[in-house]
C-alpha positions in Angstrom: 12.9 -2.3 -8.1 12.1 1.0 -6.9 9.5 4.0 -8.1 11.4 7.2 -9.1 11.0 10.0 -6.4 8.0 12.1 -8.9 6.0 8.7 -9.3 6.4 8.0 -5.6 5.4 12.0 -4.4 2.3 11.4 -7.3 1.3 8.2 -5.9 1.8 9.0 -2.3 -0.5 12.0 -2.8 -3.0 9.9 -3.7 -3.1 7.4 -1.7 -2.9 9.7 1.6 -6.0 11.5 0.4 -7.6 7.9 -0.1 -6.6 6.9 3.4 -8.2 10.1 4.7 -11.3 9.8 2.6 -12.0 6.1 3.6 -11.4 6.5 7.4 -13.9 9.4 7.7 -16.4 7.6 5.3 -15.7 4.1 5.5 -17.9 2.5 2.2 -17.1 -1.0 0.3 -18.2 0.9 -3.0 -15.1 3.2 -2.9 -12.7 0.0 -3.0 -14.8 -2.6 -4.9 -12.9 -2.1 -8.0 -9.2 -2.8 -8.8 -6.9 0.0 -9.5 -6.1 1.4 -12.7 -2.6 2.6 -12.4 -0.2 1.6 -15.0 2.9 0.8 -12.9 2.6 -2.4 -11.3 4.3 -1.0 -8.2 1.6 1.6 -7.7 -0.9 -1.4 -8.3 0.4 -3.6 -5.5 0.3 -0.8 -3.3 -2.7 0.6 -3.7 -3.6 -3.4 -3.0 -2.0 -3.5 0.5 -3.8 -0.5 1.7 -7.2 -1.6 0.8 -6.6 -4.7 2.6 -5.0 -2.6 5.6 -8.1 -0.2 5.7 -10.6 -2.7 5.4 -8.9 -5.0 8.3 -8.8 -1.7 10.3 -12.5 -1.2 9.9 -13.2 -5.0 10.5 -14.6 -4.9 7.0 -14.9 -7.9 4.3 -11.7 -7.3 2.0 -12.6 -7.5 -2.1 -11.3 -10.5 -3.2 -9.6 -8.6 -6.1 -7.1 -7.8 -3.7 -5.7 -11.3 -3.7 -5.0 -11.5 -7.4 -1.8 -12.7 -7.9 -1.0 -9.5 -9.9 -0.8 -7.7 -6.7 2.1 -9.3 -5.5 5.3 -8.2 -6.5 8.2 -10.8 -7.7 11.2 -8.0 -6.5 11.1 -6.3 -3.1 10.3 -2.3 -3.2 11.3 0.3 -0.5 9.0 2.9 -0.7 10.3 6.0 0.6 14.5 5.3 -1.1 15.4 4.4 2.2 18.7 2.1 1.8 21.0 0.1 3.2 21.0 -1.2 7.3 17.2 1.0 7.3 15.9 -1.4 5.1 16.4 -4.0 7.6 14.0 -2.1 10.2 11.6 -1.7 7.7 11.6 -5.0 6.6 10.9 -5.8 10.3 8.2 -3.4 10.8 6.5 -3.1 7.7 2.4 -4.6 8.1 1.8 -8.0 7.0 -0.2 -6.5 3.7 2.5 -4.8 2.4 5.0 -7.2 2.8 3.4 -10.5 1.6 3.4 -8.1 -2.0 7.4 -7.7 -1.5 6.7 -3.4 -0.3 8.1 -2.4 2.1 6.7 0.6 4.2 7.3 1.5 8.1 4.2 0.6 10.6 3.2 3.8 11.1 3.1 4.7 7.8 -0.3 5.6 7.8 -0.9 6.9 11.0 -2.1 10.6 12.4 -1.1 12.9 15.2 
């Protein structure tokens, strides 16, 4: 299962500025509730990164994060990369995102 290349661009949009947001104002009330996107994809996502930001600011991770509707049943390659690439990213890809079956590189969200 993959997200078609407008909801990805949408989504990815998002979640960048979120990323951006948080690590210049780091603040439990921004990530306390669940996410209200409609595609389940989007949802686990969205999951992963609150758990990735909040274990990069050593702080205490919402346990809505660990619903079992975050975690997807079929694996999802964010980004359309295919065939042997997948295999790197499957390697590479943080711990957050891949116990939810996404599949991102390490660096995804990282700065110059």
């Amino acid at each position: 299962m993959d997200m078609n290349p407008n909801e990805y661009r949408i989504l990815w949009n998002e979640v960048i500025r979120f990323v951006d947001d948080f690590r210049r104002n780091p603040n439990l009330e921004k990530i306390q509730k669940p996410p209200t996107y409609s595609n389940n994809v989007a949802q686990a996502f969205y999951a992963g990164v609150v758990e990735e930001l909040t274990k990069e600011q050593n702080m205490n991770t919402p346990m809505w994060v660990f619903s079992s509707k975050y975690y997807l049943q079929n694996p999802v390659f964010l980004g359309g990369l295919k065939g042997i690439y997948r295999i790197f990213i499957m390697l590479e890809t943080p711990l957050s995102f891949k116990a939810r079956n996404i599949y991102i590189g390490a660096n995804t969200f990282d700065r110059c």
